[in-house]
N, C-alpha and C positions, 0 to 999 in steps of 0.2 A: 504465555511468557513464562521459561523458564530463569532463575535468577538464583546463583550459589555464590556465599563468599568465600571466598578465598585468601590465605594471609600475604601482603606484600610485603615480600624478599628481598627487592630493589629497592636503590637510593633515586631512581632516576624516574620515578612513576610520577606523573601529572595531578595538579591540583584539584583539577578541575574535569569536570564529566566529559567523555568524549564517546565517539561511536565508529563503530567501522562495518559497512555496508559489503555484505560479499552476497553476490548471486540471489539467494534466496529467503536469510536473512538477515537481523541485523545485530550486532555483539555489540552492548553498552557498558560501560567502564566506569562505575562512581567510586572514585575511591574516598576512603575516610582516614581522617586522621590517627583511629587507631591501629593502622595501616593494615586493616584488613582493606579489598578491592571487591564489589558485587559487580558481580558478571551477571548481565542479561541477555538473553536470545530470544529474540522473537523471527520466527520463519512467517514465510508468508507465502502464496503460491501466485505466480506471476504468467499463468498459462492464458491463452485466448481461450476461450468457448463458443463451437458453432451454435449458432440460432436452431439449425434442425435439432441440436444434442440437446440444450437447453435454455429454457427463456430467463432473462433477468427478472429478479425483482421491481415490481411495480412503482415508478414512483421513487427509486434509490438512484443519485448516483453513479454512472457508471463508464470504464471506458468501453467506447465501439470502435468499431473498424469497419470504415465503410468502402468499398472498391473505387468510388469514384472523391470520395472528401479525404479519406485519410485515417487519422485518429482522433477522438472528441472527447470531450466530457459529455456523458446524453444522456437523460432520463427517458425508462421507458415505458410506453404507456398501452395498455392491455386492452382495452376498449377498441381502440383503435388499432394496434398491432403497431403503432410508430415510435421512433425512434427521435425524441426533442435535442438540438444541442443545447445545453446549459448555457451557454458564453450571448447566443443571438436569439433564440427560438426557432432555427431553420429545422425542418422535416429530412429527416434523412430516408432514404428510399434503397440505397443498394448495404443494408450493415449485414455483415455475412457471421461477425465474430464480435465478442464481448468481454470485456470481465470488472470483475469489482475492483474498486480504487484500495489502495491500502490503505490503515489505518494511521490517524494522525499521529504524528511522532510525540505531542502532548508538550507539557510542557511550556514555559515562553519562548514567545518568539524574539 
């Protein structure tokens, strides 16, 4: 994560934190009282990964794509070469693509 401040110019700037999500990634807005505003960017890559290109991490995690279920949350397991969904524990058998979940926006909820 990049993060610069910047001085704020404007009468019309927000109290309070906000964010604005474009494409790939995310531009956070804290502004302070002494009317500087820190800018943060955090990118993230949001691409699928075939299973032939490469395997996930064991045990993390992660979205799949399976041709007959759709999209999951699933942990996946190297012993076995299977594919758990997170939410039931059903075995997924056709996941052709993968990728890692982004990271938590932090913070309260």
């Amino acid at each position: 994560m990049k993060t610069l401040q910047v001085p704020n110019n404007g009468t019309d700037a927000p109290d309070t934190p906000f964010a604005i999500y474009h494409q790939s990634c995310v531009i956070s807005f804290f502004p302070r009282r002494n009317r500087l505003i820190t800018l943060s960017l955090t990118t993230f890559s949001m691409e699928w990964i075939s299973i032939t290109q490469t395997l996930p991490e064991e045990l993390k995690e992660i979205l799949i794509f399976d041709r007959l279920e759709g999209i999951n949350i699933a942990y996946y397991f190297k012993e076995t070469n299977s594919y758990i969904v997170a939410i039931d524990g059903s075995r997924l058998t056709n996941v052709g693509y993968w990728m890692p979940l982004p990271e938590s926006p932090g913070g309260e909820l």
